[in-house]
N, C-alpha and C positions, 0 to 999 in steps of 0.2 A: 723266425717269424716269416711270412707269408708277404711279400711286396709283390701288390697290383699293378705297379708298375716295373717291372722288372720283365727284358725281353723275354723270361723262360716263360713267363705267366702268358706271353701273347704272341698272337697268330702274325707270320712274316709274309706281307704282300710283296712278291716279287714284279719285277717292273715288267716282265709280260702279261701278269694279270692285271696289273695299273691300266697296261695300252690295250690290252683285250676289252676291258668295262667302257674306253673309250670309241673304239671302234662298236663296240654294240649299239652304242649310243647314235653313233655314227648311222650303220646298217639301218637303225629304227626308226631316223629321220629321212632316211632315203626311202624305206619300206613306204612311211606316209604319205611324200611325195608321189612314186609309183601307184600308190592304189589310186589318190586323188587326178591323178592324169588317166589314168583307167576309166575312170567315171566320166571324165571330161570329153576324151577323144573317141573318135570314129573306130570302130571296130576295125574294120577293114585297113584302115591307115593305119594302126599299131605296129611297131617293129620296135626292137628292145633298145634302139639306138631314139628313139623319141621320149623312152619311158624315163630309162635309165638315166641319174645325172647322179657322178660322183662327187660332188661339191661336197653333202652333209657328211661324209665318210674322209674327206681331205681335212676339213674344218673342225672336226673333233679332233681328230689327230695333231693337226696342229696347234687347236686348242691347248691342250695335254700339252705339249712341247715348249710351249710360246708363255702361260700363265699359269702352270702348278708350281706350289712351292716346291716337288719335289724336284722335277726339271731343273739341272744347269749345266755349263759347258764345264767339260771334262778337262782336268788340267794334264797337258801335254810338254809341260818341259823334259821331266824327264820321268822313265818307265815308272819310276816306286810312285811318284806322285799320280800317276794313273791309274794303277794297280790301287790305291786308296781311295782314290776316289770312286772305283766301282764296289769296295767292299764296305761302303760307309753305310751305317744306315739310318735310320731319323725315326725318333716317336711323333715324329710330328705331319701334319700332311691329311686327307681327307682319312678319317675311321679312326685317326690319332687324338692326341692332344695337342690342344692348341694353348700358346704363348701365354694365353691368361692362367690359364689351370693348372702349366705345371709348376710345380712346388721346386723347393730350390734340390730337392734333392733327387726330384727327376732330372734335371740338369745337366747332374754331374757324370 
């Protein structure tokens, strides 16, 4: 039979496309800021150190790091327990299933 939940059936986000969708987020709030200083300031006074502010592009990133369920800190006792912890992977998490939905035999 055919199970929809089964990882063969679905696509594997790896955590540089996790932190890339983050940073774009990032870029686009910077982008809106920069255009809106554009508008604001003196032509002439412009220089990319007035426009430019990396704050929205810090803040999603740390967003992403500080509140996804996927984020946590890597256990470092010893090598296997590290090694496990970077191969783990989770149906759960944004484009996932969430707590309520899955069945017991997603679970397992």
């Amino acid at each position: 039979t055919d199970d929809i939940d089964h990882f063969g059936n679905r696509r594997l986000r790896t955590v540089g496309e996790l932190i890339q969708n983050q940073i774009r987020v990032g870029m686009s709030r910077m982008e809106r800021v920069v255009r809106e200083r554009m508008t604001t300031q003196d032509v002439e006074a412009i220089t990319p150190q007035t426009l430019i502010n990396i704050r929205p592009v810090v803040a999603a990133i740390k967003e992403f790091f500080g509140t996804s369920q996927l984020s946590q800190f890597m256990d470092q006792n010893n090598p296997l327990s590290g090694l496990t912890d970077k191969r783990r992977l989770s149906a759960l998490g944004p484009g996932g299933l969430s707590r309520e939905r899955a069945g017991l035999e997603v679970r397992d």
